[in-house]
BADOTI-108210 format. One record per atom (N, C-alpha, C, CB): residue number from 1; residue in three letters; atom name; x, y, z. Coordinates in Angstrom, 3 decimals. Glycine has a CB too. Example, Ala and Ser with C-alpha at 12.3 -4.5 7.8 and 13.67 -1.06 7.14 Angstrom:
2
    k    r   a        px        py        pz
    1  ALA   N    13.190    -5.690     7.800
    1  ALA  CA    12.300    -4.500     7.800
    1  ALA   C    13.200    -3.300     7.800
    1  ALA  CB    11.308    -4.473     9.046
    2  SER   N    12.850    -2.250     7.080
    2  SER  CA    13.670    -1.060     7.140
    2  SER   C    12.900     0.030     7.870
    2  SER  CB    14.084    -0.598     5.725
//
This chain:
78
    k    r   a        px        py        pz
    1  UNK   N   -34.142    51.220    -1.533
    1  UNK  CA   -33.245    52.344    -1.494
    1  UNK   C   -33.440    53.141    -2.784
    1  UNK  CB   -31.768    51.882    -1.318
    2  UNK   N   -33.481    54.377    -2.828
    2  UNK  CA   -33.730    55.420    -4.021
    2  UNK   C   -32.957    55.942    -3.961
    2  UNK  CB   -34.688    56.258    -4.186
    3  UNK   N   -32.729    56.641    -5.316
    3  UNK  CA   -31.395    58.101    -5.614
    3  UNK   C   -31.985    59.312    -5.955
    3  UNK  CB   -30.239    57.908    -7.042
    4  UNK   N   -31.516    60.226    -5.613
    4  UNK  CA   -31.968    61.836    -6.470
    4  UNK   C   -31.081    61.880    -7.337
    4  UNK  CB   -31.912    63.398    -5.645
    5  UNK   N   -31.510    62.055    -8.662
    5  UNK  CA   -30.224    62.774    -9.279
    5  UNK   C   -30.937    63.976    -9.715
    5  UNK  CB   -29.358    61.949   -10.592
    6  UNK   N   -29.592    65.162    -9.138
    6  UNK  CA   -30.086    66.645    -9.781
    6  UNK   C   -28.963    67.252   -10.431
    6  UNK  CB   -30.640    67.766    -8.650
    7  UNK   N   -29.544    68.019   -11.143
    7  UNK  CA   -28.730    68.045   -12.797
    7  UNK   C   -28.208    69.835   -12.469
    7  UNK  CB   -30.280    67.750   -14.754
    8  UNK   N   -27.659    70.491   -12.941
    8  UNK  CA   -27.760    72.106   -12.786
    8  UNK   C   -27.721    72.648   -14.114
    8  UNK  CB   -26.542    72.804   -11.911
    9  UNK   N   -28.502    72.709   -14.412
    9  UNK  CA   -28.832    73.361   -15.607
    9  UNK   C   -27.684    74.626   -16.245
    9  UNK  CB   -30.278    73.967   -15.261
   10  UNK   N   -27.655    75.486   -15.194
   10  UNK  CA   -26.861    76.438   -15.579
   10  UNK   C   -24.930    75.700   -15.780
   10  UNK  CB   -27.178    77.717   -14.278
   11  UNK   N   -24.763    74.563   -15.627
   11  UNK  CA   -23.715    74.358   -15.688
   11  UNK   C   -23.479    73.055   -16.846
   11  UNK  CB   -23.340    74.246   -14.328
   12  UNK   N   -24.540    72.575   -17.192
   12  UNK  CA   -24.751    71.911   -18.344
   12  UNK   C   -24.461    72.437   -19.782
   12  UNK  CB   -25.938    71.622   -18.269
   13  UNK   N   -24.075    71.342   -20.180
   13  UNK  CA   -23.336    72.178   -21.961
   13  UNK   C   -23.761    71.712   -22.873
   13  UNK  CB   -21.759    72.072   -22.486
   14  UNK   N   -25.158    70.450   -22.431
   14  UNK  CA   -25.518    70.051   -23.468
   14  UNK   C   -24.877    68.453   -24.561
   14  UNK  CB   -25.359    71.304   -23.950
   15  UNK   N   -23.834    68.220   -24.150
   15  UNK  CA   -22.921    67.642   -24.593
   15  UNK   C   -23.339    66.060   -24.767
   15  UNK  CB   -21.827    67.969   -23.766
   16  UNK   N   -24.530    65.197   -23.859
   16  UNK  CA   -25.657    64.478   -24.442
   16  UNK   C   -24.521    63.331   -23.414
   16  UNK  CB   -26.090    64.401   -26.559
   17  UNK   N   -23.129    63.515   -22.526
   17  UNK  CA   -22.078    62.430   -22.542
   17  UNK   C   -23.300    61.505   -21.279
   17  UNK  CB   -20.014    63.075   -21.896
   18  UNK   N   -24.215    62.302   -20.553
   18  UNK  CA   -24.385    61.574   -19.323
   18  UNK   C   -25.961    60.595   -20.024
   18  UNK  CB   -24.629    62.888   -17.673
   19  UNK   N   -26.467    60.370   -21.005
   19  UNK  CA   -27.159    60.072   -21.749
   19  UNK   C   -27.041    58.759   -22.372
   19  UNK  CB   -27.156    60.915   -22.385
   20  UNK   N   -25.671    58.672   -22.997
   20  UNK  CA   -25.015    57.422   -23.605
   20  UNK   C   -24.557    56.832   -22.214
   20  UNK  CB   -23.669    57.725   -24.811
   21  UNK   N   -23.783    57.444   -20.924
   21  UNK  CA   -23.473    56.753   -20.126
   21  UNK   C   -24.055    55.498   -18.948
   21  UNK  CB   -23.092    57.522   -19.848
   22  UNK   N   -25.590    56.534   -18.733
   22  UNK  CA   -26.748    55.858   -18.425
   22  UNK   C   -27.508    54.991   -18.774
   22  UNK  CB   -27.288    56.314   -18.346
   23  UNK   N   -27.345    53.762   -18.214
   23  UNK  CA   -27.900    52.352   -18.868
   23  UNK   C   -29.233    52.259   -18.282
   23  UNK  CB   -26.978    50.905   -18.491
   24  UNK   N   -29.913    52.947   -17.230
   24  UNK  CA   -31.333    53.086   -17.347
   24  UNK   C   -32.399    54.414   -18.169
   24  UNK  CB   -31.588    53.054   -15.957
   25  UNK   N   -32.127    54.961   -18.837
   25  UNK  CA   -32.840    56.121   -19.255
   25  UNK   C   -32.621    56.975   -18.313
   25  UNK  CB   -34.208    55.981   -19.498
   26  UNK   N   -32.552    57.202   -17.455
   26  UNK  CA   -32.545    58.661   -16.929
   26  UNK   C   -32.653    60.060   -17.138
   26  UNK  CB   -31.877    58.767   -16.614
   27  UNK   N   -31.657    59.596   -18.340
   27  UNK  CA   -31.601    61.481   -18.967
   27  UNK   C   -32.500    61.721   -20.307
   27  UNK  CB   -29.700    62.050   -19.594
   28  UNK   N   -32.931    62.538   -20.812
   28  UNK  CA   -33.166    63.215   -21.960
   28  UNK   C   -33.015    64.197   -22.134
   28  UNK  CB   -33.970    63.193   -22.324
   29  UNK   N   -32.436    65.026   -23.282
   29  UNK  CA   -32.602    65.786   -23.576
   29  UNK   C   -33.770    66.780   -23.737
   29  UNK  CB   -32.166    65.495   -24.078
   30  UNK   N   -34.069    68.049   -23.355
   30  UNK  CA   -34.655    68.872   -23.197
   30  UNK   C   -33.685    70.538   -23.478
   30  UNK  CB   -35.226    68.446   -21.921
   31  UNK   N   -34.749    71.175   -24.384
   31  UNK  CA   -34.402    72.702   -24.692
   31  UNK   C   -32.639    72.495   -25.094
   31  UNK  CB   -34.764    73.916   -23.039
   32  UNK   N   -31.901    71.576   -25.622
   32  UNK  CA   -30.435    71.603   -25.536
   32  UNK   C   -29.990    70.918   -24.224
   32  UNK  CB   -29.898    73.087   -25.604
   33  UNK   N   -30.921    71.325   -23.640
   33  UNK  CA   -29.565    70.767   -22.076
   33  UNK   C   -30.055    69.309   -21.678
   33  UNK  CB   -29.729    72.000   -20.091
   34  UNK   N   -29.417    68.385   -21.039
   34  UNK  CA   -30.311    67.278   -19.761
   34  UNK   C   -30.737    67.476   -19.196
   34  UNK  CB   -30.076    66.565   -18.961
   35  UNK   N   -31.784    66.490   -18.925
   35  UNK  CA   -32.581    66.615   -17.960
   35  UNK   C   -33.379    65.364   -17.347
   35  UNK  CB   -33.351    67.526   -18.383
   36  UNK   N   -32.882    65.088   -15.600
   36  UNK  CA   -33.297    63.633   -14.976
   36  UNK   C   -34.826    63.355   -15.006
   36  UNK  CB   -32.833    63.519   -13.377
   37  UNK   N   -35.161    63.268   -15.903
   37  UNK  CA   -36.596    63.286   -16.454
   37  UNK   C   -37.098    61.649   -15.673
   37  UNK  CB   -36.622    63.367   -18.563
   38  UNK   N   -36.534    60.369   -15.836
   38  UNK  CA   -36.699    59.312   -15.251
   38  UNK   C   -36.083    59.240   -14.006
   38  UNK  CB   -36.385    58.420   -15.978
   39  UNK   N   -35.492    59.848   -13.136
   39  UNK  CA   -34.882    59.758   -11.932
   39  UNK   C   -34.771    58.691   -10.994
   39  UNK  CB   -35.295    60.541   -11.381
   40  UNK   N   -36.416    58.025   -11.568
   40  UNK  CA   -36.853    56.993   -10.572
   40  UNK   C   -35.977    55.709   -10.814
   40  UNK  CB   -38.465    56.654   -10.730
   41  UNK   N   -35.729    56.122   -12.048
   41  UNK  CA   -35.105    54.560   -12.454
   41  UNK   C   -33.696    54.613   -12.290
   41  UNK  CB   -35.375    54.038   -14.075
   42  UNK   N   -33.205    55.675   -11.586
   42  UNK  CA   -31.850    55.587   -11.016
   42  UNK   C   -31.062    54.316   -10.372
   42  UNK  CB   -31.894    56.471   -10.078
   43  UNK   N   -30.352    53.730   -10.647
   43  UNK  CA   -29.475    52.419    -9.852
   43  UNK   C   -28.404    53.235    -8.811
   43  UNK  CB   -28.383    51.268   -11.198
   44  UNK   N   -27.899    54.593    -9.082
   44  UNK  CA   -27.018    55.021    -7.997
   44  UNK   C   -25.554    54.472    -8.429
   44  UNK  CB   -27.549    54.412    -6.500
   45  UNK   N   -25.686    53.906    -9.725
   45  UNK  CA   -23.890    53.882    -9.934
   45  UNK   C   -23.383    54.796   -10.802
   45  UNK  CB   -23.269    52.527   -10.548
   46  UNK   N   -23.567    56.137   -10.388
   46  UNK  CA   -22.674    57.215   -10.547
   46  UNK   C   -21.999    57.684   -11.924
   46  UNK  CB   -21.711    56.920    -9.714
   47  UNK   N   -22.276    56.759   -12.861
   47  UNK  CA   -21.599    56.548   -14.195
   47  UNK   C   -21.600    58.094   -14.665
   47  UNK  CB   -22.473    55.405   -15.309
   48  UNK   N   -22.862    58.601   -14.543
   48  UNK  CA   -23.382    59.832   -15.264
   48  UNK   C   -22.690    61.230   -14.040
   48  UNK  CB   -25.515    59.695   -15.416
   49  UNK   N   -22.198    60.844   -13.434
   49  UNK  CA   -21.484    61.974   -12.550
   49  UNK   C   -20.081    61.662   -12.895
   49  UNK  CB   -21.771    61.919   -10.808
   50  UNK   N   -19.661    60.973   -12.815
   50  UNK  CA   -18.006    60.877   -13.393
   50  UNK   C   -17.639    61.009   -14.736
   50  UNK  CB   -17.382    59.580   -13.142
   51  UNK   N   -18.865    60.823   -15.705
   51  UNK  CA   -18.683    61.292   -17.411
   51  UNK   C   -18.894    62.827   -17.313
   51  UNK  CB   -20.019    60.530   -18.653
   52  UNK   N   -19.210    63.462   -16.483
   52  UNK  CA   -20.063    64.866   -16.665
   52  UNK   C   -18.804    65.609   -16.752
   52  UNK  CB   -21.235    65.438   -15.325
   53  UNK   N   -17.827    65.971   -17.325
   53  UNK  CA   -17.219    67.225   -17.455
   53  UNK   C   -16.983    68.505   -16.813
   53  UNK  CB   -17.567    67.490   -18.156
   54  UNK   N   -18.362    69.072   -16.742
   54  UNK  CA   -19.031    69.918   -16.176
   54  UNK   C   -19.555    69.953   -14.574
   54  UNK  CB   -19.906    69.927   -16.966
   55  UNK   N   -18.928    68.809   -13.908
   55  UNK  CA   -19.511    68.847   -12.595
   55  UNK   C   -21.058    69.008   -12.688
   55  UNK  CB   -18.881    69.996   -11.778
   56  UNK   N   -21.809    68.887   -13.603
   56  UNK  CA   -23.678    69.672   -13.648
   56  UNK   C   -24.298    68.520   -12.734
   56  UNK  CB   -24.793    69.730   -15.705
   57  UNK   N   -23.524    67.182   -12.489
   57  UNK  CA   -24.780    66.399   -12.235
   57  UNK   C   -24.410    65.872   -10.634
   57  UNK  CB   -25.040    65.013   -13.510
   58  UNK   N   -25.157    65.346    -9.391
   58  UNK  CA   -24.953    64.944    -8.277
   58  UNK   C   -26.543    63.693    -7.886
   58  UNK  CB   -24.698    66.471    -7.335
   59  UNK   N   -25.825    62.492    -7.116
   59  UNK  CA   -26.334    61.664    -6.833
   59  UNK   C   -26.232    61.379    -5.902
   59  UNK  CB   -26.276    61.055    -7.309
   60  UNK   N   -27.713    61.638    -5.209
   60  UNK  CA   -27.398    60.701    -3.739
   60  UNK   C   -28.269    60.128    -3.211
   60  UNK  CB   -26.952    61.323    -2.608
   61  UNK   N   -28.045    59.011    -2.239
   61  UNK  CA   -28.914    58.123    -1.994
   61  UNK   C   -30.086    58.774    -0.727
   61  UNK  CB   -28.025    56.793    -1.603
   62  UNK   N   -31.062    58.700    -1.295
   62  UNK  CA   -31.998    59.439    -0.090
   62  UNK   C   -32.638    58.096     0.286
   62  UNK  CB   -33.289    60.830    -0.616
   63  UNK   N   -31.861    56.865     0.434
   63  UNK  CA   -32.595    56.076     1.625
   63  UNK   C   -34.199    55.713     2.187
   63  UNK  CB   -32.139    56.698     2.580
   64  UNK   N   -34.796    54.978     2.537
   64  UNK  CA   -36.205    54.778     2.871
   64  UNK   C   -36.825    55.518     3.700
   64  UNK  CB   -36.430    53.704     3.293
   65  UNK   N   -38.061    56.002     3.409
   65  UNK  CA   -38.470    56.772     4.479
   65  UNK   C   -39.930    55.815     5.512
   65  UNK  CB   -38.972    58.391     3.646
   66  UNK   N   -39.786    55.583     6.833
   66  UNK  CA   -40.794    54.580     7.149
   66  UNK   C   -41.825    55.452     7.877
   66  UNK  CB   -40.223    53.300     8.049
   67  UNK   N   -43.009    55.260     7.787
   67  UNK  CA   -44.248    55.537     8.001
   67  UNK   C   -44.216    55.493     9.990
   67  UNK  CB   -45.294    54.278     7.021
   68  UNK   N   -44.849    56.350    10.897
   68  UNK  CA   -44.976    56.063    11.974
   68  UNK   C   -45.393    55.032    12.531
   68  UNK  CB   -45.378    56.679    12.278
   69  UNK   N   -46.557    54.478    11.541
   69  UNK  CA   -46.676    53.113    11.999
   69  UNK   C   -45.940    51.780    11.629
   69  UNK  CB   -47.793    52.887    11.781
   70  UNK   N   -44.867    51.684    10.987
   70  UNK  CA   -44.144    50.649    10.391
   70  UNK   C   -43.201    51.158    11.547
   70  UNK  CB   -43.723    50.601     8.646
   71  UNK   N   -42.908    52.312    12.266
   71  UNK  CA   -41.865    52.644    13.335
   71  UNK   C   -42.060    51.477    14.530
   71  UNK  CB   -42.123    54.311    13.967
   72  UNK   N   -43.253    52.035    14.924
   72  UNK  CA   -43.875    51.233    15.803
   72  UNK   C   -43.625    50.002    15.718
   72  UNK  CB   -45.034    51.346    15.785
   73  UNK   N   -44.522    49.492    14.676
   73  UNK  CA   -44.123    47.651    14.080
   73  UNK   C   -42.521    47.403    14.755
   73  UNK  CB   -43.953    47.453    11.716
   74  UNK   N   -41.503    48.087    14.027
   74  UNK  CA   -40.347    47.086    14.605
   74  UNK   C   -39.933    47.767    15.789
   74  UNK  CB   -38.993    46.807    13.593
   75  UNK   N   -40.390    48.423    16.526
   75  UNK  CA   -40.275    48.897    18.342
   75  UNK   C   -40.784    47.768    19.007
   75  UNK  CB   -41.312    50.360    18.949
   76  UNK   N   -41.717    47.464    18.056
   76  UNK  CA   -42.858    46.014    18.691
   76  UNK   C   -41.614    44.651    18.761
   76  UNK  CB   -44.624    45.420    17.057
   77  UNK   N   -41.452    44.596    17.370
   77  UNK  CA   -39.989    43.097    17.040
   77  UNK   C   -38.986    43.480    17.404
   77  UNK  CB   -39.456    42.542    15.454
   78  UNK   N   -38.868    44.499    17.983
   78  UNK  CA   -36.466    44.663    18.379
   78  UNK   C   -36.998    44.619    19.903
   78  UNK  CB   -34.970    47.036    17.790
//
């Protein structure tokens, strides 16, 4: 399971809070503002959206995506 996190720049203040909140790296700083520079290493517990002040940041789970032939595979087993 994976997360997006996307940041809005224009609503960011810079303020560094979703940075300290994030226990995988995620954020860095860039030009003053954040930015989900590691995204990948997202866990999806939200920490950095409920510190944000600013509403700037949103997380959501974009779920697995399976290949046509892995479709097949479990059409084959169900």
């Amino acid at each position: 399971m994976g997360f997006s996190v996307c940041l809005d720049k224009d609503a960011c203040n810079g303020c560094e809070d979703c940075l300290e909140a994030c226990t995988t790296g995620v954020f860095e700083m860039r030009n003053g503002k954040s930015s989900p520079v590691n995204a990948d290493e997202c866990t999806g517990c939200q920490s950095c959206v409920e510190i944000c002040e600013q509403n700037a940041i949103t997380v959501a789970e974009t779920g697995i995506e399976m290949s046509d032939t892995f479709k097949a595979l479990l059409r084959d087993i169900l």
